[in-house]
PDB file of N, CA, C and O in Angstrom:
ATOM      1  N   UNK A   1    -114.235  27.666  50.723  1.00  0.00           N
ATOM      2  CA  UNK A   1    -112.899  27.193  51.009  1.00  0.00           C
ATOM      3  C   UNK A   1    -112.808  25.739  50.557  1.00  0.00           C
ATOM      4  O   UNK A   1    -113.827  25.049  50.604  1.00  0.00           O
ATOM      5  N   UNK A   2    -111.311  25.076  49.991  1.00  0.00           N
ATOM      6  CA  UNK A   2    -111.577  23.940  49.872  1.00  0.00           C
ATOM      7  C   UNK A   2    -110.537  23.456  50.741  1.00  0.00           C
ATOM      8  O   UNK A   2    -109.442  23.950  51.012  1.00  0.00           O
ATOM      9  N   UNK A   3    -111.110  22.355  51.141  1.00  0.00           N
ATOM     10  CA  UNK A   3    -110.723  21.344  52.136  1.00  0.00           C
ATOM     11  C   UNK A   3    -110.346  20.546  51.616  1.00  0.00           C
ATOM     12  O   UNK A   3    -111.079  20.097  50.735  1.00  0.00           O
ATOM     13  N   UNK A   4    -108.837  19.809  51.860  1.00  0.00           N
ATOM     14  CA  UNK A   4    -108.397  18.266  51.675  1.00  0.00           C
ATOM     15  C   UNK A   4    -108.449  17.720  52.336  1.00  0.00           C
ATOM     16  O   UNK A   4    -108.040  18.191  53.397  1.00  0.00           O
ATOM     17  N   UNK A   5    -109.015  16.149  52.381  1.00  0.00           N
ATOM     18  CA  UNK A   5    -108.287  15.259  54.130  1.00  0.00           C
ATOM     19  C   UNK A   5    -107.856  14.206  53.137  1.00  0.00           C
ATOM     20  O   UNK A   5    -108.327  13.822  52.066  1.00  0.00           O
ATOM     21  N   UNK A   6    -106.514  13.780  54.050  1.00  0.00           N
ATOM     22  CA  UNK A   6    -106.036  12.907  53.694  1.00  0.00           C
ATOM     23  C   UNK A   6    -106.294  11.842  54.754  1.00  0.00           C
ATOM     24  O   UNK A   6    -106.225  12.346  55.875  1.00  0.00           O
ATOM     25  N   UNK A   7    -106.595  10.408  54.778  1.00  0.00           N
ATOM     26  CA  UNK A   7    -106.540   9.423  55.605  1.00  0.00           C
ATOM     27  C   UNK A   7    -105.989   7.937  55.718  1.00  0.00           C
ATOM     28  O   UNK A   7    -105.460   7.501  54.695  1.00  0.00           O
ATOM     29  N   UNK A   8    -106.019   7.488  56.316  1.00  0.00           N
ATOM     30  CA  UNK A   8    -105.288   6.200  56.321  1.00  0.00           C
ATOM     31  C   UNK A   8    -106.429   5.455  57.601  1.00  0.00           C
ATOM     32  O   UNK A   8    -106.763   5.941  58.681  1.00  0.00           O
ATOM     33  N   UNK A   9    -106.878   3.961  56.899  1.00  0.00           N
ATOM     34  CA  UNK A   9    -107.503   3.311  57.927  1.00  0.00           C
ATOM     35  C   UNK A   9    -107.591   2.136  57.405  1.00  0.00           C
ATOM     36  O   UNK A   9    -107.771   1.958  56.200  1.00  0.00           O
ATOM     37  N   UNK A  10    -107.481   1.285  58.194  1.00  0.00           N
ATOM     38  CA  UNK A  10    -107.092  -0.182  58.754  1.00  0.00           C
ATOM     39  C   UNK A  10    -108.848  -1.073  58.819  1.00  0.00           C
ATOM     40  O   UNK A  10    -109.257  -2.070  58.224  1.00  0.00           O
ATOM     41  N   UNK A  11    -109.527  -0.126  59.841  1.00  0.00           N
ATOM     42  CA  UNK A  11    -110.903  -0.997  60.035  1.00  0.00           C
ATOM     43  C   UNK A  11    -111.855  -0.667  59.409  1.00  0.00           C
ATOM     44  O   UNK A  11    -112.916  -1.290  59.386  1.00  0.00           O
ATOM     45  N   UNK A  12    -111.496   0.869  58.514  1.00  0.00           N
ATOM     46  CA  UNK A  12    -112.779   1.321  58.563  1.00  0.00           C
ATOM     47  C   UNK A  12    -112.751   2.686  59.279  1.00  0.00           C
ATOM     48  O   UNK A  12    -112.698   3.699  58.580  1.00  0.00           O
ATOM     49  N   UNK A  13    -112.786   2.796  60.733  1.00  0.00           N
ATOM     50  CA  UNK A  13    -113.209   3.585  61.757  1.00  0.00           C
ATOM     51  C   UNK A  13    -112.571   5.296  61.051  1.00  0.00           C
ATOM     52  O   UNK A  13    -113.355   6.244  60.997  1.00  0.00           O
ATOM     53  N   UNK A  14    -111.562   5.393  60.722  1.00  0.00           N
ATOM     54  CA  UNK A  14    -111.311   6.360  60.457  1.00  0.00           C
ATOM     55  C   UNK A  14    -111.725   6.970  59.178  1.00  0.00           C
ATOM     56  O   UNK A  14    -111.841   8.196  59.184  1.00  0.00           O
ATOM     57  N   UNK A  15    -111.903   6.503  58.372  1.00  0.00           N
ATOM     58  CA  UNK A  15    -112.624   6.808  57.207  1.00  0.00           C
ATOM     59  C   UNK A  15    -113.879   7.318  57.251  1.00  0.00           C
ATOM     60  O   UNK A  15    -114.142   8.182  56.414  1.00  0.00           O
ATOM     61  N   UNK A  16    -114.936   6.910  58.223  1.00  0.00           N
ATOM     62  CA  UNK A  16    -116.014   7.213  58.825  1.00  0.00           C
ATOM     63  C   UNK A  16    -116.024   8.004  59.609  1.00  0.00           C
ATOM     64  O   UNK A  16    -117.091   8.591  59.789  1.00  0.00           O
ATOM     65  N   UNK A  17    -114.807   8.384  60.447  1.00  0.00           N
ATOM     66  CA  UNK A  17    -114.840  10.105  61.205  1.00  0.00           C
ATOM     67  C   UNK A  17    -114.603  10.899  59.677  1.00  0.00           C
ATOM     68  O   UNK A  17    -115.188  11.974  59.551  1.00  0.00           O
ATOM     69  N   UNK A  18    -113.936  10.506  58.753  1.00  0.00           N
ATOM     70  CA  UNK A  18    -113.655  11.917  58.151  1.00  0.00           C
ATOM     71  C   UNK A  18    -114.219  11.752  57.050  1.00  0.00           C
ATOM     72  O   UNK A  18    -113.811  12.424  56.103  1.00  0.00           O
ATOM     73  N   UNK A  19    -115.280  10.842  56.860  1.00  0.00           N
ATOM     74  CA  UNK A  19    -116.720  11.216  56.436  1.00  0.00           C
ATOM     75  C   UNK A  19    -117.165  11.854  56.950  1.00  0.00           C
ATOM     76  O   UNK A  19    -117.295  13.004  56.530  1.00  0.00           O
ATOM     77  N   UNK A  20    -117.689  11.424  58.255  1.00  0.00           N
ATOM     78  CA  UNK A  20    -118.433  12.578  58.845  1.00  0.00           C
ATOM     79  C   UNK A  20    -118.344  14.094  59.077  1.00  0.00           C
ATOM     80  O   UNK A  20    -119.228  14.951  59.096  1.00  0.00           O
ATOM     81  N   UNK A  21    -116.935  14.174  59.257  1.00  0.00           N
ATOM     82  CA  UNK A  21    -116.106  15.432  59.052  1.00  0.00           C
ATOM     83  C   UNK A  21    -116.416  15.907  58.048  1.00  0.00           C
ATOM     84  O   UNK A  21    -116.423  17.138  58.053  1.00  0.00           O
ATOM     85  N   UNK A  22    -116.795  15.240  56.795  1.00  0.00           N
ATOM     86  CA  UNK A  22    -116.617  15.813  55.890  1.00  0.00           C
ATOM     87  C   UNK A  22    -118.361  16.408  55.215  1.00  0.00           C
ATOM     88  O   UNK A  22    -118.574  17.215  54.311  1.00  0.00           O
ATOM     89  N   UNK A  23    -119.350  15.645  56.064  1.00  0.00           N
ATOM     90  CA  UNK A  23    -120.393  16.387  55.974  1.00  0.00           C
ATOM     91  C   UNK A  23    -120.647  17.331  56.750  1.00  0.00           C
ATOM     92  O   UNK A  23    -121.547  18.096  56.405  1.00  0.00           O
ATOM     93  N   UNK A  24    -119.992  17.560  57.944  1.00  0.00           N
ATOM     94  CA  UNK A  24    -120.532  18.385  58.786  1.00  0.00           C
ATOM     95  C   UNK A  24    -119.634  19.830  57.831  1.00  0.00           C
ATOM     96  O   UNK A  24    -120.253  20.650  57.153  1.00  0.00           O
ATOM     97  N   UNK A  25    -118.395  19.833  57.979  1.00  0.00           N
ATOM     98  CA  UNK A  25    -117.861  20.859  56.967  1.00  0.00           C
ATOM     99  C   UNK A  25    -118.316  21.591  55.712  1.00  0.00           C
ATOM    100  O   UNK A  25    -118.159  22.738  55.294  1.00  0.00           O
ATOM    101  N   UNK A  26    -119.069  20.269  55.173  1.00  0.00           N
ATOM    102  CA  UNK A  26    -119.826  21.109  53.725  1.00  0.00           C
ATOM    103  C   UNK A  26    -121.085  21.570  54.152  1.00  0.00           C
ATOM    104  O   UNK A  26    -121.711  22.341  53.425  1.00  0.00           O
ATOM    105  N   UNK A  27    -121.572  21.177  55.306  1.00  0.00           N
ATOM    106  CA  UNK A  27    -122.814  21.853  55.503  1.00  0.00           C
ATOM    107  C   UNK A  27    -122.457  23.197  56.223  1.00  0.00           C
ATOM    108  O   UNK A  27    -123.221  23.593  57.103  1.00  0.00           O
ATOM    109  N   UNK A  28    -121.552  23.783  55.962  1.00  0.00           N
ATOM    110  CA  UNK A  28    -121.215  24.945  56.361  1.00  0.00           C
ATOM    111  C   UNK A  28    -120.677  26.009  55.339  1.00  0.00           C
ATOM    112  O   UNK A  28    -120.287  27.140  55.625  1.00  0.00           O
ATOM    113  N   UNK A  29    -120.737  25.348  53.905  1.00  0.00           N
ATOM    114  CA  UNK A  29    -120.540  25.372  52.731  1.00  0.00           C
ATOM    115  C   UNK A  29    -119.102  25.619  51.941  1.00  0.00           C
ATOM    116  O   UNK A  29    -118.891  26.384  51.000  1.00  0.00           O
ATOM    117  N   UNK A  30    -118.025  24.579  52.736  1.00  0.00           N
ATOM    118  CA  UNK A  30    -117.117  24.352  52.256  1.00  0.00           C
ATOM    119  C   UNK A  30    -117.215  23.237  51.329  1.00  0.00           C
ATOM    120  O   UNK A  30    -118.215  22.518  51.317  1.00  0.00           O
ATOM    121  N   UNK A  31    -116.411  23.092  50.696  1.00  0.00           N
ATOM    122  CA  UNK A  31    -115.539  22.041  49.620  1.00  0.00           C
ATOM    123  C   UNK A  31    -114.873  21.174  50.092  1.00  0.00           C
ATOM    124  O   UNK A  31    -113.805  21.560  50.565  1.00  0.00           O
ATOM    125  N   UNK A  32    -115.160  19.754  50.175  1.00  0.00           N
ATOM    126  CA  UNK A  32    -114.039  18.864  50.239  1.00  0.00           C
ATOM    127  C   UNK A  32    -113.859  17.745  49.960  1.00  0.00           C
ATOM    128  O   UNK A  32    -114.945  17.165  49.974  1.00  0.00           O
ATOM    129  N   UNK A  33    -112.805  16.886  49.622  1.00  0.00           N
ATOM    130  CA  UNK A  33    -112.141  16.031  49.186  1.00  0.00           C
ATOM    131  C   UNK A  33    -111.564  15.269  49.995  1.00  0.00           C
ATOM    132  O   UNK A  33    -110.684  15.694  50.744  1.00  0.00           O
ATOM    133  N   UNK A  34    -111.916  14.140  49.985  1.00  0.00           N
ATOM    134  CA  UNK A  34    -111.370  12.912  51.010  1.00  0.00           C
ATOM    135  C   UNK A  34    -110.473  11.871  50.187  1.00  0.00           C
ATOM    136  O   UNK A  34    -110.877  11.166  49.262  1.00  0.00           O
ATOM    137  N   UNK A  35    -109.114  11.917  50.733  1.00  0.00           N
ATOM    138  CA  UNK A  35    -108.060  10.796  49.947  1.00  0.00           C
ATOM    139  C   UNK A  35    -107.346  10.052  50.851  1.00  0.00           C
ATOM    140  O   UNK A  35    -106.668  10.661  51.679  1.00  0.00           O
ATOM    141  N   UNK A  36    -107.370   8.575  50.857  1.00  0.00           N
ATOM    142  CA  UNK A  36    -106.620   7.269  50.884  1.00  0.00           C
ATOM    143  C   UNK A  36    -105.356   7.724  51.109  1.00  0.00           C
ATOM    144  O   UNK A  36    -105.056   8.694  50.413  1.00  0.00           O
ATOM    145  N   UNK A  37    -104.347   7.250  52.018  1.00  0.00           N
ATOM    146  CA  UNK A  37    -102.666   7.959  51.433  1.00  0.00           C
ATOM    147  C   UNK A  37    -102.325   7.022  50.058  1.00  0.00           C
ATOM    148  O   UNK A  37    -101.942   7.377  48.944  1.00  0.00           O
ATOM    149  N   UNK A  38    -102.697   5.350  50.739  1.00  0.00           N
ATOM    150  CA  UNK A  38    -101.936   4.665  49.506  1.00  0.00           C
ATOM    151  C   UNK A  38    -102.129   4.589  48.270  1.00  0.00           C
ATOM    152  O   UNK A  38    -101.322   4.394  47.361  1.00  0.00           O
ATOM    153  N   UNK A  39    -103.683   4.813  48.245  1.00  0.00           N
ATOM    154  CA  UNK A  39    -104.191   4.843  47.120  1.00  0.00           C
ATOM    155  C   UNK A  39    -103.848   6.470  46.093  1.00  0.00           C
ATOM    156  O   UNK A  39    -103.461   6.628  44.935  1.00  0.00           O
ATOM    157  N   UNK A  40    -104.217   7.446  47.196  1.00  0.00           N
ATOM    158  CA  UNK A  40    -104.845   8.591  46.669  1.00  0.00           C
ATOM    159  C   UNK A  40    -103.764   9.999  46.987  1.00  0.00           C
ATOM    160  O   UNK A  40    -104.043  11.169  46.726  1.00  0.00           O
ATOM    161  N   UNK A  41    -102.435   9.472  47.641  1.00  0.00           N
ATOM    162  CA  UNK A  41    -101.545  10.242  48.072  1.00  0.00           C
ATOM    163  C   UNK A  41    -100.807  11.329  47.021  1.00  0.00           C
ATOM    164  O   UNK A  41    -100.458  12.444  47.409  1.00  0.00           O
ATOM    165  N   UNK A  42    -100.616  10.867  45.655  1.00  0.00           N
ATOM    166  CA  UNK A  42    -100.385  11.399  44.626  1.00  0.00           C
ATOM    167  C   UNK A  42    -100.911  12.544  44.416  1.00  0.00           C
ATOM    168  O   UNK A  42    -100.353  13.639  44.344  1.00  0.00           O
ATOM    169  N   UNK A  43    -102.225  12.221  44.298  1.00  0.00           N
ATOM    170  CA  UNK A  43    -103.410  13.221  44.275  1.00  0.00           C
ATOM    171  C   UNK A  43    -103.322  14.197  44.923  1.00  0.00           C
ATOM    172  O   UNK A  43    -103.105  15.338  44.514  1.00  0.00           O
ATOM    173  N   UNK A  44    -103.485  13.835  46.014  1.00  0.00           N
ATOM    174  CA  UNK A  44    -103.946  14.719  47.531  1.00  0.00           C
ATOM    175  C   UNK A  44    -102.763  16.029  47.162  1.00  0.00           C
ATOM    176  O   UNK A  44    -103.078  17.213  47.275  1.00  0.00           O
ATOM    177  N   UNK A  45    -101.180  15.508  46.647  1.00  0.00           N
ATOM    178  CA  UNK A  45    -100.530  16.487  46.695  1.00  0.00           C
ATOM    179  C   UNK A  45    -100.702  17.575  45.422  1.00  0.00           C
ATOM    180  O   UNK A  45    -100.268  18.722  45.317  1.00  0.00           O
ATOM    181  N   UNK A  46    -101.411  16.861  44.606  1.00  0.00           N
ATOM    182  CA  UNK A  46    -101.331  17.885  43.379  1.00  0.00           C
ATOM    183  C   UNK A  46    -102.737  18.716  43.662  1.00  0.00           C
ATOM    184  O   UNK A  46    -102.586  19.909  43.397  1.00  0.00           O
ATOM    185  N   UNK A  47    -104.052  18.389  44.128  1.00  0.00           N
ATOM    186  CA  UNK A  47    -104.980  18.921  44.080  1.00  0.00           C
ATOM    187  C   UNK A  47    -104.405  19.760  44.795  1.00  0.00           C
ATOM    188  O   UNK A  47    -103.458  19.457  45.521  1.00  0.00           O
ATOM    189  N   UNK A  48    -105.080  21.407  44.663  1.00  0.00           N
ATOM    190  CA  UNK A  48    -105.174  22.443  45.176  1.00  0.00           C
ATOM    191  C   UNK A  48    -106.064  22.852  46.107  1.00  0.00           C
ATOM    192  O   UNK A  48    -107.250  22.852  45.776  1.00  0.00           O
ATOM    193  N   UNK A  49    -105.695  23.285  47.452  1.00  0.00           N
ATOM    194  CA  UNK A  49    -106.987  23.921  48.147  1.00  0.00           C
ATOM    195  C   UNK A  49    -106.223  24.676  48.989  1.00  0.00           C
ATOM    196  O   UNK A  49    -104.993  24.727  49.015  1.00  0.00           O
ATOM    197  N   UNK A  50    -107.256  25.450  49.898  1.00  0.00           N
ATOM    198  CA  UNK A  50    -107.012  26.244  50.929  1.00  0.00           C
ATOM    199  C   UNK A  50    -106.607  25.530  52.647  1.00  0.00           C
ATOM    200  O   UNK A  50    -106.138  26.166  53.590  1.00  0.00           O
ATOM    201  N   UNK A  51    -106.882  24.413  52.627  1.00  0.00           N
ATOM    202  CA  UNK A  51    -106.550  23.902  54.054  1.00  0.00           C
ATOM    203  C   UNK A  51    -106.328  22.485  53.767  1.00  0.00           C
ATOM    204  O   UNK A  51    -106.743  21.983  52.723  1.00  0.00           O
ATOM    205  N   UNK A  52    -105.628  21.759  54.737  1.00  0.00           N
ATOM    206  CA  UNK A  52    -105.214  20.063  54.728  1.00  0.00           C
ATOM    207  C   UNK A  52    -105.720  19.305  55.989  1.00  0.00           C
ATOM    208  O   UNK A  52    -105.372  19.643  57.121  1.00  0.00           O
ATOM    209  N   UNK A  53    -106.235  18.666  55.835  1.00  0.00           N
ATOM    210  CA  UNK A  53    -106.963  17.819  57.238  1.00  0.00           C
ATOM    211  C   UNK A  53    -106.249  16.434  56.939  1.00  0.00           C
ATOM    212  O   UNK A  53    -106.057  15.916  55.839  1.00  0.00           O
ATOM    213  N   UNK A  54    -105.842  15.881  58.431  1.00  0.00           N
ATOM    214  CA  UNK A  54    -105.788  14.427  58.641  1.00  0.00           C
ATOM    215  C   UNK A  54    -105.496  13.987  59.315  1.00  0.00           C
ATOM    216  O   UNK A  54    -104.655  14.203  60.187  1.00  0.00           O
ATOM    217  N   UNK A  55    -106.627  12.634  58.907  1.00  0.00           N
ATOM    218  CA  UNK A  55    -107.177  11.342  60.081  1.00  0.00           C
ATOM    219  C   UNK A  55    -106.555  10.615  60.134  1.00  0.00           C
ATOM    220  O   UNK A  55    -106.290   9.891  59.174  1.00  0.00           O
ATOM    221  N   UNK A  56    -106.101  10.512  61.181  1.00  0.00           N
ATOM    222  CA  UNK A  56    -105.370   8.816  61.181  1.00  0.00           C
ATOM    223  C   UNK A  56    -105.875   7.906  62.631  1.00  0.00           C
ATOM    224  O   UNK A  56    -106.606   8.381  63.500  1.00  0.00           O
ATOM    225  N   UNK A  57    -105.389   6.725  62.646  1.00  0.00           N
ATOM    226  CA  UNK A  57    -106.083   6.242  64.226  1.00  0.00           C
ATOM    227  C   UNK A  57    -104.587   6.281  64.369  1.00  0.00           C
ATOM    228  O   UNK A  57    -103.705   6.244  63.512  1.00  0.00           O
ATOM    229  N   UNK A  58    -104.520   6.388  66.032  1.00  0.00           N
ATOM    230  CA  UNK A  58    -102.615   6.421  66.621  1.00  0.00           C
ATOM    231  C   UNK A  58    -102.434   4.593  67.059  1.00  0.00           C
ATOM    232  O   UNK A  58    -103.134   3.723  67.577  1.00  0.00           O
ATOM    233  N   UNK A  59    -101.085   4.712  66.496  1.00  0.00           N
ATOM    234  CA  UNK A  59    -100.757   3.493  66.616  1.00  0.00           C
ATOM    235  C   UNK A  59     -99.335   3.610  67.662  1.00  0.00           C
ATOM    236  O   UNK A  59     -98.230   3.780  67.147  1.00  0.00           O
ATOM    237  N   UNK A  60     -99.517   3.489  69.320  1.00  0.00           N
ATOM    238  CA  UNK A  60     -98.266   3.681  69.807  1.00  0.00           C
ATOM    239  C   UNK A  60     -98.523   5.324  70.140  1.00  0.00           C
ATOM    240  O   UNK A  60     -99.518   5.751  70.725  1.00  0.00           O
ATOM    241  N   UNK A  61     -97.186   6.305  69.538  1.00  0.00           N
ATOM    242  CA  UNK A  61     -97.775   7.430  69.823  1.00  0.00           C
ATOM    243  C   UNK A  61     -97.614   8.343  68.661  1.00  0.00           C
ATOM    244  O   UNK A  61     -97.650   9.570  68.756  1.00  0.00           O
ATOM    245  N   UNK A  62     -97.380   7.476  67.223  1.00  0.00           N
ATOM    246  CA  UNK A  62     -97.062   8.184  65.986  1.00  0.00           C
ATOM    247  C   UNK A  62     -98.322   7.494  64.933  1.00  0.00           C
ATOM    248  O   UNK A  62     -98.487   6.280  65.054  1.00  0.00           O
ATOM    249  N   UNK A  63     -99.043   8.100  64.099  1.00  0.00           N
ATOM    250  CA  UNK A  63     -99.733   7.670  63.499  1.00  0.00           C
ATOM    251  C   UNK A  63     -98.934   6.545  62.564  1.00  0.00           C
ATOM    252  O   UNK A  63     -97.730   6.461  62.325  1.00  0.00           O
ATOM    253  N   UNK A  64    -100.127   5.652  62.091  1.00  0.00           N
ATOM    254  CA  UNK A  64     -99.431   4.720  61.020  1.00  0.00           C
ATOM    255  C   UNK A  64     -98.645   4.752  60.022  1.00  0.00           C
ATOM    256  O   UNK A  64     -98.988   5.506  59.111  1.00  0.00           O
ATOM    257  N   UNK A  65     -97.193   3.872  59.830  1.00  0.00           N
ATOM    258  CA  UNK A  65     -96.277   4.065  58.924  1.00  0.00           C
ATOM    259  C   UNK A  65     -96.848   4.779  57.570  1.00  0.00           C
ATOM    260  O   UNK A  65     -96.229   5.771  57.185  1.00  0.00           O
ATOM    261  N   UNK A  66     -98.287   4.231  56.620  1.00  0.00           N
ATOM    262  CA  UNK A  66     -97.965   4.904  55.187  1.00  0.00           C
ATOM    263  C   UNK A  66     -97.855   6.354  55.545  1.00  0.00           C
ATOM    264  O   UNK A  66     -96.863   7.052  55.337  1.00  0.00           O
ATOM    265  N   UNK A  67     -99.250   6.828  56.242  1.00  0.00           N
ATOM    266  CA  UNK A  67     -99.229   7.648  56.697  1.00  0.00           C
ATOM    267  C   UNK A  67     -98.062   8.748  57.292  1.00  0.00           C
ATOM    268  O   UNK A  67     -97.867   9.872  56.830  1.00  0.00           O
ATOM    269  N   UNK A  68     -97.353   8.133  58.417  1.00  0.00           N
ATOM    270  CA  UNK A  68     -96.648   9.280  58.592  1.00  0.00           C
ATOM    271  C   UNK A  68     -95.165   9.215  57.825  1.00  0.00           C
ATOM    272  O   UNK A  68     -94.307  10.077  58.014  1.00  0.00           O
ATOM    273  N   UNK A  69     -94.979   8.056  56.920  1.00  0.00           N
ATOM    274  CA  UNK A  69     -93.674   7.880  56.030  1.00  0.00           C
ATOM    275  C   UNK A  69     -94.679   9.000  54.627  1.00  0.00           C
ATOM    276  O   UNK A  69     -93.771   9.268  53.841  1.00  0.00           O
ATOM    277  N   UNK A  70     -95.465   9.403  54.289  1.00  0.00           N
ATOM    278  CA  UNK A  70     -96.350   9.923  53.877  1.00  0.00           C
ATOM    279  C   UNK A  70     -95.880  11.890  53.990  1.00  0.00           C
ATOM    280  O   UNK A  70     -95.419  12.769  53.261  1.00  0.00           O
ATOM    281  N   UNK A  71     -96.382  11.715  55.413  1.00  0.00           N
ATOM    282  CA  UNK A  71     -96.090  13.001  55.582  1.00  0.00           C
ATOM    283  C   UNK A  71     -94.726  14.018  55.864  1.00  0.00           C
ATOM    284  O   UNK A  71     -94.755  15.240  55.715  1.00  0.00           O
ATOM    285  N   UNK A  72     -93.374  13.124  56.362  1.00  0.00           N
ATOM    286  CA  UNK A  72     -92.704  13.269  56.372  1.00  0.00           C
ATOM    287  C   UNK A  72     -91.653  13.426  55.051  1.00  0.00           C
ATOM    288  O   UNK A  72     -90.683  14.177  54.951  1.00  0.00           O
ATOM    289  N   UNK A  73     -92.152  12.521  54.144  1.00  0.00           N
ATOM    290  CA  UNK A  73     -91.521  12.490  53.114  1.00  0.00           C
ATOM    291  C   UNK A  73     -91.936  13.406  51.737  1.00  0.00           C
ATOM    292  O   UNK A  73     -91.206  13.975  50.926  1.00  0.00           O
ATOM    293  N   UNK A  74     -93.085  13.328  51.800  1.00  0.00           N
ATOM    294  CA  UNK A  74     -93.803  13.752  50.864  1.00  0.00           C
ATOM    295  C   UNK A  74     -94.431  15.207  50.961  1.00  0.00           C
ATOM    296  O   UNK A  74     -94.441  16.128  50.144  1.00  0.00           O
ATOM    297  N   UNK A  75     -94.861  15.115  52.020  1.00  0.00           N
ATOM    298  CA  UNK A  75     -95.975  16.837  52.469  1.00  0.00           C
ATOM    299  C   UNK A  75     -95.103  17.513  52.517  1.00  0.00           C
ATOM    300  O   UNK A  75     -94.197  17.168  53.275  1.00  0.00           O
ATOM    301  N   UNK A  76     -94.918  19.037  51.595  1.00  0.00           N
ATOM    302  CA  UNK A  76     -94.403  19.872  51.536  1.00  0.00           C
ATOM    303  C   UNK A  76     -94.718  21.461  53.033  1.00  0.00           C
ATOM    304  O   UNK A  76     -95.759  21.758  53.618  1.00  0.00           O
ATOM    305  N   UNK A  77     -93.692  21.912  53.111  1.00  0.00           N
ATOM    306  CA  UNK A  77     -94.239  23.098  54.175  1.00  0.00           C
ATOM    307  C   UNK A  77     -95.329  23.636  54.019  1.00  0.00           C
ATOM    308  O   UNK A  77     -96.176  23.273  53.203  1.00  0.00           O
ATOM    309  N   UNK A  78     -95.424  24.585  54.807  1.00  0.00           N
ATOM    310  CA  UNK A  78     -97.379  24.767  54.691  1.00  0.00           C
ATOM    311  C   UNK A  78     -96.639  26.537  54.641  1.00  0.00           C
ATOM    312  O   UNK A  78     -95.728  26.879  55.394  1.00  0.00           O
ATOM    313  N   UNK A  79     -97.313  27.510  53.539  1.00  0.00           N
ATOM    314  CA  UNK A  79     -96.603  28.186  53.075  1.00  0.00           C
ATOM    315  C   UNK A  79     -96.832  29.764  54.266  1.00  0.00           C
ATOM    316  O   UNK A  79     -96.519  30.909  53.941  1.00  0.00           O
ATOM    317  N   UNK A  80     -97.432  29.359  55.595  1.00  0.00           N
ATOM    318  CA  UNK A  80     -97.291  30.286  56.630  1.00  0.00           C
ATOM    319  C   UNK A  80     -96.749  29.616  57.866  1.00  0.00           C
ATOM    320  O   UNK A  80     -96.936  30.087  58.988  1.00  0.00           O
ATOM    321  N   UNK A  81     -95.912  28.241  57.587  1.00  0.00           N
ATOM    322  CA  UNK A  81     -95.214  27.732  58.685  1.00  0.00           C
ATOM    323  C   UNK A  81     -94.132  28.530  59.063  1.00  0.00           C
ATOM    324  O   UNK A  81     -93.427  28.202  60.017  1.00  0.00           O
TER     325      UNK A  81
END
């Protein structure tokens, strides 16, 4: 299966859960791909896979602006919503 995560992080901290996420997942012998929103958001939407993961740290009680101006704007339906 391939796995996307998309993330957004400020200190660090979150990037490093979904690292880790992202070894524990392939050692189960999935596929995956870890993307930046600001950097790597482009991407994230054109690559192809079977599932979408993402990290964010909560800021308040909505994840961080790129991020959720990100997902709202950009992330298309999920095609068994």
């Amino acid at each position: 299966m391939q796995i996307n995560i998309i993330y957004f992080t400020s200190t660090g901290n979150t990037l490093w859960l979904a690292t880790q996420a992202k070894k524990i997942i392939e050692q189960e012998g999935h596929e995956v791909r870890l993307y930046e929103v600001i950097k790597d958001g482009e991407n994230f939407l054109k690559d192809e896979c079977d599932m979408y993961g993402v990290f964010a740290p909560v800021w308040g009680f909505l994840p961080p602006d790129p991020l959720w101006n990100f997902l709202k704007d950009k992330m298309p339906e999920g095609k068994n919503a």
